[in-house]
Backbone as XML, in Angstrom:
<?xml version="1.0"?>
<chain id="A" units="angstrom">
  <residue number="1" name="UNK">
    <atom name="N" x="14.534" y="0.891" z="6.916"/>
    <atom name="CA" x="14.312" y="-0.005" z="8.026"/>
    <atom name="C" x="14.952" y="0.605" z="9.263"/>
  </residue>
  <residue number="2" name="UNK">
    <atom name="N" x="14.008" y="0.581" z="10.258"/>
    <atom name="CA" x="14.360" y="1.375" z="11.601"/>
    <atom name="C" x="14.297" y="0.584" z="12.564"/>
  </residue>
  <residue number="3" name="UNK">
    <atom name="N" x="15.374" y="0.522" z="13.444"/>
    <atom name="CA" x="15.350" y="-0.503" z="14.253"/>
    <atom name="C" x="14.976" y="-0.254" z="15.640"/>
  </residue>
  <residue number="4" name="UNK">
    <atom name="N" x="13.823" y="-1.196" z="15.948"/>
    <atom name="CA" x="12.781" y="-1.081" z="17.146"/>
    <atom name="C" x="13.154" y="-0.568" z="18.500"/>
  </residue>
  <residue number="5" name="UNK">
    <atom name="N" x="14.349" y="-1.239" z="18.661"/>
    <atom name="CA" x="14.728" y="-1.707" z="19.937"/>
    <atom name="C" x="15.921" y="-0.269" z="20.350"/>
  </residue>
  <residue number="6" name="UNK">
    <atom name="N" x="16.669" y="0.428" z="19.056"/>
    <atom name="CA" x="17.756" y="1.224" z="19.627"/>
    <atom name="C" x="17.294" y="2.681" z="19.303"/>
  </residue>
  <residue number="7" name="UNK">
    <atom name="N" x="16.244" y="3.038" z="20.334"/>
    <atom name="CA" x="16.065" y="4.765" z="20.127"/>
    <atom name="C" x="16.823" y="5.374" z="20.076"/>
  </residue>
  <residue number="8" name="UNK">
    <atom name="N" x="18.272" y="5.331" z="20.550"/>
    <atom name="CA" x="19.332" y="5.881" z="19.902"/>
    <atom name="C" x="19.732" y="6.130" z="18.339"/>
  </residue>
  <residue number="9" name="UNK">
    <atom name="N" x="18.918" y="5.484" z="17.917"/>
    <atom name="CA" x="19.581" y="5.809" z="16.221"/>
    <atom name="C" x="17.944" y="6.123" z="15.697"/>
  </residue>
  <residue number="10" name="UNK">
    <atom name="N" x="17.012" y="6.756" z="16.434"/>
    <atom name="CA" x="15.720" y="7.118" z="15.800"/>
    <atom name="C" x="16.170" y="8.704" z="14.931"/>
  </residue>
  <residue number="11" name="UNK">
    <atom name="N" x="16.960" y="9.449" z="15.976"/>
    <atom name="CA" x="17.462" y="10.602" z="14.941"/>
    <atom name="C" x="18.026" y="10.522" z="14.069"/>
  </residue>
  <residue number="12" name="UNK">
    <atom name="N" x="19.039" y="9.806" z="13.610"/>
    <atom name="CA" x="19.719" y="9.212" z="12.581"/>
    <atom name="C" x="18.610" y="9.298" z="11.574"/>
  </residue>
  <residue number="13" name="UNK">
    <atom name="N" x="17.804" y="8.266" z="11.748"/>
    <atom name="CA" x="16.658" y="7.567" z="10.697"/>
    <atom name="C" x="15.772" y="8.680" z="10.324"/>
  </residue>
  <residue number="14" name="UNK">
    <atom name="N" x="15.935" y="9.433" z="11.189"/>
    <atom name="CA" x="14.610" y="10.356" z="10.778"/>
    <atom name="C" x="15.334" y="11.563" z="10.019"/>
  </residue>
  <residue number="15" name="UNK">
    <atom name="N" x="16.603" y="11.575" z="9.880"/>
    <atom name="CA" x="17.359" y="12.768" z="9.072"/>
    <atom name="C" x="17.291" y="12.079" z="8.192"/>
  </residue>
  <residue number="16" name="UNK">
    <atom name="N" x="17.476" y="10.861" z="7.804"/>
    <atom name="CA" x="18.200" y="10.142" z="6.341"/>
    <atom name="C" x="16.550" y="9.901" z="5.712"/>
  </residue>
  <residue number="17" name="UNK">
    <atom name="N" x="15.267" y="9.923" z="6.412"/>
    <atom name="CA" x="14.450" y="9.927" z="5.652"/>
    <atom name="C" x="13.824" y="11.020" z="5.027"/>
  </residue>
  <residue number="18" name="UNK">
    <atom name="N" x="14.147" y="12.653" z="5.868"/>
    <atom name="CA" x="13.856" y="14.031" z="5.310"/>
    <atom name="C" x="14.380" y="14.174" z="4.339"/>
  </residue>
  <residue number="19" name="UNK">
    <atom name="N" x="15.925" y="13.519" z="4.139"/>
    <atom name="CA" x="17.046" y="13.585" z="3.081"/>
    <atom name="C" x="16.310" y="13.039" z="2.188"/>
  </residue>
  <residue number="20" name="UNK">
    <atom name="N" x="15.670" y="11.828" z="2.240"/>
    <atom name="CA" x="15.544" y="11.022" z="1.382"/>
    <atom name="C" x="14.131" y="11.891" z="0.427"/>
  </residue>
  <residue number="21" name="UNK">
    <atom name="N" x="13.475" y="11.914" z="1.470"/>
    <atom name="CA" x="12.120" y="12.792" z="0.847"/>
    <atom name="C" x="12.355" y="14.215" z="-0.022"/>
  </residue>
  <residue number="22" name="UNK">
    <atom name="N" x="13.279" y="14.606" z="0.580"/>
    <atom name="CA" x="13.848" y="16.004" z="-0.117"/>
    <atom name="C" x="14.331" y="15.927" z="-1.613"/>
  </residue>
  <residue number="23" name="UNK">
    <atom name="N" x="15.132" y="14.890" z="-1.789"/>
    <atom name="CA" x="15.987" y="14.542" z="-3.018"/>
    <atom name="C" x="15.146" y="13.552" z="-3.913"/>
  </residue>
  <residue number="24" name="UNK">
    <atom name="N" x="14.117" y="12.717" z="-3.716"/>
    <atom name="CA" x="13.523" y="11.487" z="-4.267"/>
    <atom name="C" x="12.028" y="11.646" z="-4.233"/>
  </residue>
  <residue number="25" name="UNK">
    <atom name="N" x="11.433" y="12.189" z="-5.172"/>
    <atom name="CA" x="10.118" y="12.252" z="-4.844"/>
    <atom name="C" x="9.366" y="10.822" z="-5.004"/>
  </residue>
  <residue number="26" name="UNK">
    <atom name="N" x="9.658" y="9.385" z="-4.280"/>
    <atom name="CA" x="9.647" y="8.172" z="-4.902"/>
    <atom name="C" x="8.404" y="7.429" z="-3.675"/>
  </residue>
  <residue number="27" name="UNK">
    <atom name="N" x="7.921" y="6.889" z="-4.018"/>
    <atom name="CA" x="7.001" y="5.973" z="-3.195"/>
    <atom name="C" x="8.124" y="5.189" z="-2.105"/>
  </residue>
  <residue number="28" name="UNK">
    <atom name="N" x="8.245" y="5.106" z="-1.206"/>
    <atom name="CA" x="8.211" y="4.491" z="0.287"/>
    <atom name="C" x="7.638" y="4.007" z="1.094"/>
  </residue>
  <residue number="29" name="UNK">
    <atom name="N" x="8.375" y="2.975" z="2.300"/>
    <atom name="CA" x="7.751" y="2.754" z="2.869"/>
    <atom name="C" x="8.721" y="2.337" z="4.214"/>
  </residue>
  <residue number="30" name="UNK">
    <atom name="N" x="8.260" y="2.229" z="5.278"/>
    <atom name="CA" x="9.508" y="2.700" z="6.308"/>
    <atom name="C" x="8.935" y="1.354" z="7.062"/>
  </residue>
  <residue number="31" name="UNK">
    <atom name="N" x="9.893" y="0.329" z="7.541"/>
    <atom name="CA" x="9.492" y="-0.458" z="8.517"/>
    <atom name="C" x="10.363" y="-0.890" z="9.615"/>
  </residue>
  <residue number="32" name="UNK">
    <atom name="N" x="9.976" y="-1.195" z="10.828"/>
    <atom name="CA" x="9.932" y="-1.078" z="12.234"/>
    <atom name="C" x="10.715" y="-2.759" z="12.761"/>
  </residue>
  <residue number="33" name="UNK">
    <atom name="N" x="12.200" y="-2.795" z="12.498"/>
    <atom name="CA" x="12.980" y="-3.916" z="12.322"/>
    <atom name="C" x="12.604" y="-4.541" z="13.997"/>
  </residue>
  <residue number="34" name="UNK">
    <atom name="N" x="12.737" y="-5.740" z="14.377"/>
    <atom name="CA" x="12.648" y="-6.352" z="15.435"/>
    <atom name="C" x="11.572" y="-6.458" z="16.432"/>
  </residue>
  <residue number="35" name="UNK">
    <atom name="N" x="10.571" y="-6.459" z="16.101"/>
    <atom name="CA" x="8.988" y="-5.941" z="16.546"/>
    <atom name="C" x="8.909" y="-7.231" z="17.350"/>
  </residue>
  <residue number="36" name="UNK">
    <atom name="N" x="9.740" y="-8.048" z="17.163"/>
    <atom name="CA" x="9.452" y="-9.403" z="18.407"/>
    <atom name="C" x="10.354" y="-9.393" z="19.442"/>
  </residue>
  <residue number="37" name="UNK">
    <atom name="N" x="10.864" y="-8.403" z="19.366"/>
    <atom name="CA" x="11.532" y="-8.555" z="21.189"/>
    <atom name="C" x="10.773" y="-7.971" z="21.857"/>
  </residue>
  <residue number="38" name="UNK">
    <atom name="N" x="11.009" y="-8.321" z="23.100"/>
    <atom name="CA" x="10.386" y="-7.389" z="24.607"/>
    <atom name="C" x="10.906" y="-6.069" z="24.442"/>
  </residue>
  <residue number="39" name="UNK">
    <atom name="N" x="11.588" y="-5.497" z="24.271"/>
    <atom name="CA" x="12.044" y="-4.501" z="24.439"/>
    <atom name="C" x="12.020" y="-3.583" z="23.272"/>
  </residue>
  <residue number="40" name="UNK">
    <atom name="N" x="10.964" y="-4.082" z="21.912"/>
    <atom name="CA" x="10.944" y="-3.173" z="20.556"/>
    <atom name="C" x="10.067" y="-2.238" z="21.276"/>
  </residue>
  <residue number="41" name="UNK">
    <atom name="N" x="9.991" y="-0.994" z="20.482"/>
    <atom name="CA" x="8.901" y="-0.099" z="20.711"/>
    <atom name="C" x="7.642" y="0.354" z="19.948"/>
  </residue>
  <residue number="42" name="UNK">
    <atom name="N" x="6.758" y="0.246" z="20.585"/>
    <atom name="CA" x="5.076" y="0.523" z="19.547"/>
    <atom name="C" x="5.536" y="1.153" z="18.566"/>
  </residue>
  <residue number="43" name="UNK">
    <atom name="N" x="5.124" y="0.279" z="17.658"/>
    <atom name="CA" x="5.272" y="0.893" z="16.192"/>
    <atom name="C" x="4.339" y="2.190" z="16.643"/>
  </residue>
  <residue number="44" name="UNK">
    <atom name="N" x="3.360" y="2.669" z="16.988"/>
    <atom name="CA" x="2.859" y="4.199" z="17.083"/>
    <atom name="C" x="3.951" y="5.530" z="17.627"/>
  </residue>
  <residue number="45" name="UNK">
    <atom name="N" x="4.426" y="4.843" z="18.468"/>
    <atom name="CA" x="5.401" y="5.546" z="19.313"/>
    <atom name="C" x="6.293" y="5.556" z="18.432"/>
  </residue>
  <residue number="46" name="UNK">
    <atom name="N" x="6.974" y="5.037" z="18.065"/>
    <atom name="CA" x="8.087" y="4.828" z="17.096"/>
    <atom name="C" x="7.544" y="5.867" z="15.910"/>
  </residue>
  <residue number="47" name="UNK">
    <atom name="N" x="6.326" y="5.791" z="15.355"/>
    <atom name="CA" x="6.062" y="6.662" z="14.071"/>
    <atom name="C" x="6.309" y="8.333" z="14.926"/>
  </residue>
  <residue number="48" name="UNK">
    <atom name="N" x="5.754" y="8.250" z="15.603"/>
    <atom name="CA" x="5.494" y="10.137" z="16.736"/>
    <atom name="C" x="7.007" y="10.115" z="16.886"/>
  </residue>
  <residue number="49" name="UNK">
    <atom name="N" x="7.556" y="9.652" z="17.269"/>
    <atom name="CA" x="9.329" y="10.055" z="17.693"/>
    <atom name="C" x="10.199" y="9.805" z="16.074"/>
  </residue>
  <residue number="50" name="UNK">
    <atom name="N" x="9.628" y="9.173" z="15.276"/>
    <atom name="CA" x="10.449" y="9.858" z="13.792"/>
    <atom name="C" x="9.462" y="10.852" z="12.771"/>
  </residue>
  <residue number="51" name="UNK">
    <atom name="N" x="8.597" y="11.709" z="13.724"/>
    <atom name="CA" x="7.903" y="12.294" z="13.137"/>
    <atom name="C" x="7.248" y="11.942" z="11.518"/>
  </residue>
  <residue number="52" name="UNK">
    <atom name="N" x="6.507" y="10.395" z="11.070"/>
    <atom name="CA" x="5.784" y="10.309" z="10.424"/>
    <atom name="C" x="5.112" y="10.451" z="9.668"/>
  </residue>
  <residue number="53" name="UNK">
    <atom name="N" x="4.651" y="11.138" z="8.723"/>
    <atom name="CA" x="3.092" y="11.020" z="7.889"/>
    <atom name="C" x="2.145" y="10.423" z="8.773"/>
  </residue>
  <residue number="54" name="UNK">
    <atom name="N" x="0.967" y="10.418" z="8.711"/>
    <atom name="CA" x="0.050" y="9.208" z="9.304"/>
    <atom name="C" x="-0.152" y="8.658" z="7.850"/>
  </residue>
  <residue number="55" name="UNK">
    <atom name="N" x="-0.079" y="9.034" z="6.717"/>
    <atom name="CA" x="-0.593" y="8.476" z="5.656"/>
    <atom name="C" x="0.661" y="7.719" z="4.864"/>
  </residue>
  <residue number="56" name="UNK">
    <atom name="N" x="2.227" y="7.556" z="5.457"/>
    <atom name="CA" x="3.119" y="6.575" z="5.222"/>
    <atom name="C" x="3.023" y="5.287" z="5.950"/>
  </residue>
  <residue number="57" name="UNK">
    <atom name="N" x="2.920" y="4.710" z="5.158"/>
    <atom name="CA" x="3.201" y="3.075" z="5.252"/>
    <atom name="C" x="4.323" y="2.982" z="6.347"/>
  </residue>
  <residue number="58" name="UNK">
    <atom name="N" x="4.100" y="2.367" z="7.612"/>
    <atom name="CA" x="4.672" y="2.165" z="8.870"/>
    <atom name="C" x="5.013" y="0.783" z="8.902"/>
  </residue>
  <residue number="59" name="UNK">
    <atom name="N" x="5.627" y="-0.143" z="8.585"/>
    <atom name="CA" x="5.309" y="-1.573" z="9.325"/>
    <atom name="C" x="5.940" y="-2.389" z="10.202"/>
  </residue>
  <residue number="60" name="UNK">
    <atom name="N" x="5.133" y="-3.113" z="10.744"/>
    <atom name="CA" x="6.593" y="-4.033" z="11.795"/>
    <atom name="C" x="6.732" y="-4.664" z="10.823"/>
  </residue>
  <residue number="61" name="UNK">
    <atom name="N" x="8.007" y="-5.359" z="11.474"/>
    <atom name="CA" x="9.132" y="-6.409" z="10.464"/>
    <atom name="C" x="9.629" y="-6.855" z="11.831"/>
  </residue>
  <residue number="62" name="UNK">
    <atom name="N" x="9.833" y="-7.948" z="11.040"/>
    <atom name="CA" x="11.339" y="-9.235" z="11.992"/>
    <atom name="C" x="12.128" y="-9.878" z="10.890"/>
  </residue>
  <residue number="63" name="UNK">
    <atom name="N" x="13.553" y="-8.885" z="10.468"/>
    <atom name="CA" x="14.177" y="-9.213" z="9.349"/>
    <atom name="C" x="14.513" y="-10.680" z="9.299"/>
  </residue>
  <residue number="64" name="UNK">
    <atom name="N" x="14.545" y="-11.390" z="10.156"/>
    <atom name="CA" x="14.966" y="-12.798" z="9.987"/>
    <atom name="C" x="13.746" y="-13.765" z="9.671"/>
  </residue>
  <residue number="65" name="UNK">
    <atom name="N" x="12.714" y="-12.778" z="9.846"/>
    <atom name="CA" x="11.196" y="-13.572" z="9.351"/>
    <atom name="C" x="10.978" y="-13.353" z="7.775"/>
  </residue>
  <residue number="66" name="UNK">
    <atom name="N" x="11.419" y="-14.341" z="6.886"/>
    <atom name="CA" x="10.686" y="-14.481" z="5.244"/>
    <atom name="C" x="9.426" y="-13.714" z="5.134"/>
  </residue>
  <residue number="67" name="UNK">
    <atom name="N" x="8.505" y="-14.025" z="5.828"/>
    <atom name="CA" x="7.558" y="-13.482" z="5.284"/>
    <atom name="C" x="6.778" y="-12.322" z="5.929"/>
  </residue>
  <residue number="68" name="UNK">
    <atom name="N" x="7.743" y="-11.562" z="7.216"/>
    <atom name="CA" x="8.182" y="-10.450" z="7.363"/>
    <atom name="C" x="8.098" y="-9.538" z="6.372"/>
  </residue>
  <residue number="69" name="UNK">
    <atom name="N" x="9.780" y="-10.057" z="5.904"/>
    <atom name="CA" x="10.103" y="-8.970" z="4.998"/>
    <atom name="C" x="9.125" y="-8.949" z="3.408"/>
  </residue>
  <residue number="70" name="UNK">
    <atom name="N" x="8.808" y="-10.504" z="3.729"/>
    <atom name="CA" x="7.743" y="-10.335" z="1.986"/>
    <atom name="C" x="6.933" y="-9.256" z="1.928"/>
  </residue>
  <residue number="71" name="UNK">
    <atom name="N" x="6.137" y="-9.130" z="3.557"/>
    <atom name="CA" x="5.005" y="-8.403" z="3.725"/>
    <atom name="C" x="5.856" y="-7.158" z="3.293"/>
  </residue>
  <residue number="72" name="UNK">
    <atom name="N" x="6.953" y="-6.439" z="3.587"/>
    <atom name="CA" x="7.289" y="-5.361" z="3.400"/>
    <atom name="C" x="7.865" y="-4.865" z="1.902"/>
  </residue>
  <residue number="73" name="UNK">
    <atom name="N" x="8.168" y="-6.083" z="1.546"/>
    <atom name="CA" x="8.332" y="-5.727" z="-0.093"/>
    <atom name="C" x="7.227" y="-5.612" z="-0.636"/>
  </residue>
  <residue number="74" name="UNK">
    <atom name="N" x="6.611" y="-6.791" z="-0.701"/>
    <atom name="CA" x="4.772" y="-6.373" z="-1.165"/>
    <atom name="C" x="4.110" y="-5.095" z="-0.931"/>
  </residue>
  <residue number="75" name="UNK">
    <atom name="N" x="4.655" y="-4.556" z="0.143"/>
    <atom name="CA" x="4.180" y="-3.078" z="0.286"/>
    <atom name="C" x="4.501" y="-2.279" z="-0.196"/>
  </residue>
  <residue number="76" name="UNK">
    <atom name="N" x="5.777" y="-2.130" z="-0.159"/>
    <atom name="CA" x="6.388" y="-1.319" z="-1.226"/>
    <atom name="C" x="6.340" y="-1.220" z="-2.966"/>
  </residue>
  <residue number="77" name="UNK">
    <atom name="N" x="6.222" y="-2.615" z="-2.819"/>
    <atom name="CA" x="5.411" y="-2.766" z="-4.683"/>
    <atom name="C" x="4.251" y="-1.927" z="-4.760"/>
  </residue>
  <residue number="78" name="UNK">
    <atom name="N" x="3.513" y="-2.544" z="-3.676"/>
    <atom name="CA" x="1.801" y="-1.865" z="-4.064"/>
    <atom name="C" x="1.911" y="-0.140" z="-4.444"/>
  </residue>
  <residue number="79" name="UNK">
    <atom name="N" x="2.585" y="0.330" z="-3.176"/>
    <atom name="CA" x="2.899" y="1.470" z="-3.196"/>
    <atom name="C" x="3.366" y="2.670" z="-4.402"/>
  </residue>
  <residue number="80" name="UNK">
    <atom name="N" x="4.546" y="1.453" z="-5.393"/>
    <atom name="CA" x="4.863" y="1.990" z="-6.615"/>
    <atom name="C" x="4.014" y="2.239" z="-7.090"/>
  </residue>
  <residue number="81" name="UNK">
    <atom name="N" x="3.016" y="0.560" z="-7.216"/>
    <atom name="CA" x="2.483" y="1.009" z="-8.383"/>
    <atom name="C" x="1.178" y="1.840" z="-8.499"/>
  </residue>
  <residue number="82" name="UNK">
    <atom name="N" x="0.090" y="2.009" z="-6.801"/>
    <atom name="CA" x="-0.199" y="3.138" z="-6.870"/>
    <atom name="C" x="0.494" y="4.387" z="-7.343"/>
  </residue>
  <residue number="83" name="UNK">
    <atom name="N" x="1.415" y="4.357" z="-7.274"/>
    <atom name="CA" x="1.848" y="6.069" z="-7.404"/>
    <atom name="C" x="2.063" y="5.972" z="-9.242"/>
  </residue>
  <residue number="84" name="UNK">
    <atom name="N" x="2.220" y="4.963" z="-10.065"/>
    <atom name="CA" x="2.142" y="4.406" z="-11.377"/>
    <atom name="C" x="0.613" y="5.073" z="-11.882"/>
  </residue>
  <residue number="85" name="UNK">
    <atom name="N" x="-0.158" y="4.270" z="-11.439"/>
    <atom name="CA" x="-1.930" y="4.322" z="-11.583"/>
    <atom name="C" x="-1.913" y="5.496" z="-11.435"/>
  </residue>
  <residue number="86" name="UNK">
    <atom name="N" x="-1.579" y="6.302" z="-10.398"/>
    <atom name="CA" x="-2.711" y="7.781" z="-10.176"/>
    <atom name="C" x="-1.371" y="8.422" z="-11.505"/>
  </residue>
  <residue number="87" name="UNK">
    <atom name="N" x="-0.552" y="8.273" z="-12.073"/>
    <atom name="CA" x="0.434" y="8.959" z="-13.320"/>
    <atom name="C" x="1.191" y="10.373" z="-12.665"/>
  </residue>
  <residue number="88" name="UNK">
    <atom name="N" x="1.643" y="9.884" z="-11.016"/>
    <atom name="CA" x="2.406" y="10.930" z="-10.793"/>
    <atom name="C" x="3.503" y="10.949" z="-10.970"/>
  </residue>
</chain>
């Protein structure tokens, strides 16, 4: 979870997810914390400045929104269990 609003910590996020990719060959999914303030940034923009996949799961979120974060767990399920199905 990357938070919208403080491009200051986009480098941060984007080392701890190379890390993460490097060490974990695991289904993910990266989402875009606070997408309801004025001041979050396009989830597009946001994917180009933590250098992205286009084919990773991007999403907004508003952690204090339930069904926010459902949407983002649900994604991340699906995600497993594609990667389950295809037997990688």
């Amino acid at each position: 979870m990357v938070d919208s609003t403080r491009p200051e910590t986009f480098r941060e996020a984007r080392s701890i997810l190379e890390t993460f990719r490097a060490y974990a060959p695991t289904p993910y999914v990266v989402a875009a914390n606070k997408q309801d303030l004025d001041d979050a940034w396009d989830i597009e923009d946001m994917r180009i400045a933590l250098r992205l996949d286009p084919k990773l799961k991007f999403l907004p979120c508003v952690a204090s929104s339930k069904d926010s974060v459902k949407n983002v767990l649900l994604e991340l399920l699906y995600s497993i269990l594609a990667e389950m199905e295809s037997g990688a």
